[in-house]
C-alpha positions in Angstrom: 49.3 34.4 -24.0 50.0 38.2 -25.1 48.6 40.7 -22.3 45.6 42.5 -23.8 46.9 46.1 -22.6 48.7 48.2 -24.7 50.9 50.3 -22.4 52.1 53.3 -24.1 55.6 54.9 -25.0 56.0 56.5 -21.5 54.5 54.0 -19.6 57.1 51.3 -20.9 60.3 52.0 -18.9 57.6 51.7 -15.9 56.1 48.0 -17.1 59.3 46.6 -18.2 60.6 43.9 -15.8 64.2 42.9 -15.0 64.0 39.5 -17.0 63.8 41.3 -20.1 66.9 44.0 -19.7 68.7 40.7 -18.8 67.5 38.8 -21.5 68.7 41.6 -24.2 71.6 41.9 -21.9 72.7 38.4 -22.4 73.7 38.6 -26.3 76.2 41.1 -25.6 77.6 40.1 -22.9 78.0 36.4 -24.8 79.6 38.3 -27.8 82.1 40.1 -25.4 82.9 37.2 -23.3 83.6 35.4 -26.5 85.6 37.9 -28.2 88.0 38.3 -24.9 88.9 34.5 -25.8 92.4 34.2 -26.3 92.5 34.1 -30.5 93.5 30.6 -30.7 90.3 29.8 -28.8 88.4 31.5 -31.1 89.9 29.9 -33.9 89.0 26.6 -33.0 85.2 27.6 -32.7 84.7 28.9 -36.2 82.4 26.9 -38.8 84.5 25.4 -41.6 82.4 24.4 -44.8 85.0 21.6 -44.9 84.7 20.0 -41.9 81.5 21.1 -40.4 80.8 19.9 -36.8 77.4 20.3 -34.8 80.0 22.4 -32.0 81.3 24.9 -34.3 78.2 25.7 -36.0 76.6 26.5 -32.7 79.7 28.9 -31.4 81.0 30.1 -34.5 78.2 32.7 -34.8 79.2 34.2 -31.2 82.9 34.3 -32.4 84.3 37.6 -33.9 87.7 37.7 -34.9 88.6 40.8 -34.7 87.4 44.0 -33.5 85.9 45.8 -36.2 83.7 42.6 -36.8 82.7 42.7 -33.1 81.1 46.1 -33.3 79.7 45.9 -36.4 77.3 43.3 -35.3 77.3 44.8 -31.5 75.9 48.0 -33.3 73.3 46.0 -35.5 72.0 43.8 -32.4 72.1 47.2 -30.3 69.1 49.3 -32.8 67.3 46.1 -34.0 66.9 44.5 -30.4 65.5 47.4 -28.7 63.6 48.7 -31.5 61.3 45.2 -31.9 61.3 45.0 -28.1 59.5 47.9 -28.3 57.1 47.5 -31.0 56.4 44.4 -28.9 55.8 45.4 -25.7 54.1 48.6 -27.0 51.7 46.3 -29.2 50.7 44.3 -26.0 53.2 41.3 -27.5 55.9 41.2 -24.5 55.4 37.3 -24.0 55.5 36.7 -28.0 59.0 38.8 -28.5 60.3 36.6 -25.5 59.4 33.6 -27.2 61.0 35.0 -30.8 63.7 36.1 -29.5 65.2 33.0 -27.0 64.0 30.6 -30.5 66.4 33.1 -32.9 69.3 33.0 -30.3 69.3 29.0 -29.6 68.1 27.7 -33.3 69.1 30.5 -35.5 72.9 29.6 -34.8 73.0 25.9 -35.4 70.6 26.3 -38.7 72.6 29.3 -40.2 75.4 27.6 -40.0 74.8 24.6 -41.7 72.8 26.5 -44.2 76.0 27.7 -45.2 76.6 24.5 -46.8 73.9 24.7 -49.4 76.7 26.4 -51.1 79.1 24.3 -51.9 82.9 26.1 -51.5 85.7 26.3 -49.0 86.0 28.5 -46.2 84.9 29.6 -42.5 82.0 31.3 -41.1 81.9 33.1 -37.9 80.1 36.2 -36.6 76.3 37.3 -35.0 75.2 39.3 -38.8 73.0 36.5 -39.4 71.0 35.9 -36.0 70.6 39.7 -36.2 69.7 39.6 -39.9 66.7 37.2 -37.7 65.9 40.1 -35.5 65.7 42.3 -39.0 63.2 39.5 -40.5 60.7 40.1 -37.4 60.4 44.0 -37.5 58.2 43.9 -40.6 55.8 41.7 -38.4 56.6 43.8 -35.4 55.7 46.9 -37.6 52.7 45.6 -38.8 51.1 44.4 -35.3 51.9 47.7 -34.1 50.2 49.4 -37.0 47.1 47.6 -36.5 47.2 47.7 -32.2 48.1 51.8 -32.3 46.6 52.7 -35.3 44.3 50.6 -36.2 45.2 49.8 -40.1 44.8 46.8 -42.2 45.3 43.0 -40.5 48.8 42.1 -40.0 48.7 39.3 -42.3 47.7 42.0 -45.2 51.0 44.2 -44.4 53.5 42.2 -42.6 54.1 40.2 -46.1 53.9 43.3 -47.9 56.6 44.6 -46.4 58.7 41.8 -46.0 58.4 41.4 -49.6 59.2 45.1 -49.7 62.6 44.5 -48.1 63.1 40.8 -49.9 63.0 43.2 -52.9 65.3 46.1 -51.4 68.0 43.5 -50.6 67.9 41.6 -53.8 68.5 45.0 -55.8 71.4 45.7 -53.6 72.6 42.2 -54.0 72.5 42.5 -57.5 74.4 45.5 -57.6 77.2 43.9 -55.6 77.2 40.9 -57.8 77.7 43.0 -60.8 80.2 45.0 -59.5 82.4 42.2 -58.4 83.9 39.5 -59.8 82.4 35.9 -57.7 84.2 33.2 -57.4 83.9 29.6 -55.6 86.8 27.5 -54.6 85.9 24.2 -55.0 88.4 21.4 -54.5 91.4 23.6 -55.4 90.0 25.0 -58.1 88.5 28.7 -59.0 85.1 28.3 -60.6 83.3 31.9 -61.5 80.2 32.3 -60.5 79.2 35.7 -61.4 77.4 35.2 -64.8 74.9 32.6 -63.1 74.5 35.1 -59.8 73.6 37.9 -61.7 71.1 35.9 -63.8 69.7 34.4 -61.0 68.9 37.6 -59.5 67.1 39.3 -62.4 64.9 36.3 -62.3 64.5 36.9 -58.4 64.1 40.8 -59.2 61.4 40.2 -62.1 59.6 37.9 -59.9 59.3 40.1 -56.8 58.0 43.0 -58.6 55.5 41.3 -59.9 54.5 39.4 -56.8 54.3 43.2 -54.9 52.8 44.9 -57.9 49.8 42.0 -58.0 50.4 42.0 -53.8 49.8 46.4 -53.9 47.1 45.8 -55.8 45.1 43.5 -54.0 45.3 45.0 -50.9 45.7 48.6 -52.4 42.1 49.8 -49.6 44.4 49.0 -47.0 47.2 51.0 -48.4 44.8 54.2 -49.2 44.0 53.3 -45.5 46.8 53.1 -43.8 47.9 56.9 -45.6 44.7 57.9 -44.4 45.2 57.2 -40.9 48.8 58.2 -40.9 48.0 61.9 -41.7 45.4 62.2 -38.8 47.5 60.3 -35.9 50.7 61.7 -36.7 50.2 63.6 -33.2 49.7 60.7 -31.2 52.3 61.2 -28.8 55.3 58.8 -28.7 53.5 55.9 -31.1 54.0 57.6 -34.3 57.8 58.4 -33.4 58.3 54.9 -32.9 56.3 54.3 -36.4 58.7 56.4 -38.1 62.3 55.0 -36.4 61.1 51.6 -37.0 60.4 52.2 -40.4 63.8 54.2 -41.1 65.5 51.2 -39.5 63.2 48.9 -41.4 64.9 50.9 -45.2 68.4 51.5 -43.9 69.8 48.5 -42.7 69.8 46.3 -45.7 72.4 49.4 -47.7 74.5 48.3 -44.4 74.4 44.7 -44.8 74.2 44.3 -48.2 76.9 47.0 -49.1 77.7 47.3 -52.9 81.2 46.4 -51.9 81.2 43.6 -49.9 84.4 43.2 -49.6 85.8 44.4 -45.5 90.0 43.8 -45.6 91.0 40.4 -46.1 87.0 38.8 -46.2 83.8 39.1 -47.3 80.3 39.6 -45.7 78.2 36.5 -46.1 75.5 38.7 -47.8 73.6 34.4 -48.4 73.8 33.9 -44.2 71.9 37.9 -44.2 69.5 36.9 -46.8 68.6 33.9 -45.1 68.4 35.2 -41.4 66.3 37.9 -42.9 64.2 35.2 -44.2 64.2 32.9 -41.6 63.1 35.8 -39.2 60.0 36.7 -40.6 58.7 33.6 -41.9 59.5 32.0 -38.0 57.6 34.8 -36.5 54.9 34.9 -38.6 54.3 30.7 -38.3 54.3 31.4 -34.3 51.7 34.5 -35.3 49.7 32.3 -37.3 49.7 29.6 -34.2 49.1 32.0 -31.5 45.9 32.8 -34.0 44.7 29.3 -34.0 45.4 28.1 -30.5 43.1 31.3 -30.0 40.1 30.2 -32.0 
């Protein structure tokens, strides 16, 4: 069970207990220990579409082969981590982000990886973008709890979909735009097959339907909205809650025009922008079942 106090911004560093700077702690220092690997180590531990094996598809997203990689994804965990930590604890939710987060750092891994075989092609997967794309998928709940606990605005199953569909929508776009710009292709069995035409299709479809789905979505629940703008213009002096607000919803906008880049193209490989798209999914949807639970065990 959550604790029913809602300590505030200032209060935190005071409440926060050693288990969970080690547990945040303990990614990093994973992804460091892995990346100081000698590189024919690391090698051996990345996911090949190939000739998957349960092993590699639980390393390979803790193995970075080179730097650059590395830090990207060090960067990423280092603002989306904290930032739902402390929507969490803020919220009075310290046990549930516990929970979220050890589930998305033991299951996300093994799942993501052989998710990557829905599509069929050749190639390798490594890197932590996905399992942080997770962490991504659980700051529209995190946002919403918060805005009902603090705030006190519209249920968060009324805006936690909304804005996940919000970003589902965001991301598509930008996937789109990357599609169009670059010419997609899938190796399959020593032969080039081009994708692009069926990808960009695909995606208007996906566009179209998520447009409607938040237009008939805004409109249903547009009190809550007219609500929520309310409230915002009167408690925009509550000390330390509204800041947070604010960087967890620039975070919540900015990250997908990192991860879904309209060039997605980095050197000599290319971001998985499907792994993304489905951590982001599988993030949200995982933390809102154990939401949903929590709410019925309750009852």
């Amino acid at each position: 069970m959550d604790d029913d106090t809602t300590p505030t911004v200032s209060e935190l560093l005071d409440s926060a207990t050693a288990v969970d700077v080690v547990l945040l702690l303990t990614v990093p220092a994973l992804l460091i220990a892995v990346a100081s690997l000698p590189a024919s180590v690391r090698r051996s531990l990345v996911f090949e579409y190939a000739a998957p094996s349960f092993g590699t598809a639980v390393a390979a997203p803790f193995v970075h082969l080179n730097e650059t990689h590395l830090h990207r994804n060090l960067l990423a965990y280092a603002v989306l981590a904290p930032t739902v930590y402390l929507l969490s604890v803020v919220s009075g939710h310290r046990q549930r982000f516990r929970v979220v987060f050890v589930s998305f750092v033991l299951v996300c891994p093994p799942v993501l990886s052989y998710l990557n075989l829905a599509i069929v092609r050749e190639g390798i997967s490594v890197g932590f973008s996905g399992v942080a794309m997770a962490l991504y998928g659980y700051l529209p709940l995190a946002i919403a709890v918060h805005l009902e606990r603090r705030f006190d605005v519209a249920p968060t199953e009324t805006t936690a979909p909304l804005l996940f569909f919000s970003g589902l929508q965001l991301i598509t776009v930008l996937t789109l735009g990357a599609v169009a710009t670059t010419r997609v292709s899938v190796p399959i069995r020593g032969v080039t097959v081009p994708v692009t035409s069926v990808l960009v299709a695909s995606l208007i479809g996906l566009v179209a339907a998520l447009t409607l789905v938040l237009t008939l979505y805004t409109l249903a629940v547009r009190d809550h909205v007219t609500a929520l703008m309310a409230t915002l213009r009167t408690t925009t002096t509550r000390s330390g809650h509204f800041e947070l607000l604010v960087l967890a919803t620039g975070l919540f906008l900015t990250v997908p025009f990192v991860t879904f880049p309209i060039n997605p193209v980095v050197g000599n490989s290319v971001l998985n922008l499907y792994v993304h798209l489905v951590g982001y999914a599988l993030g949200f949807i995982g933390s809102f079942t154990l939401v949903a639970i929590e709410e019925r065990l309750a009852i």
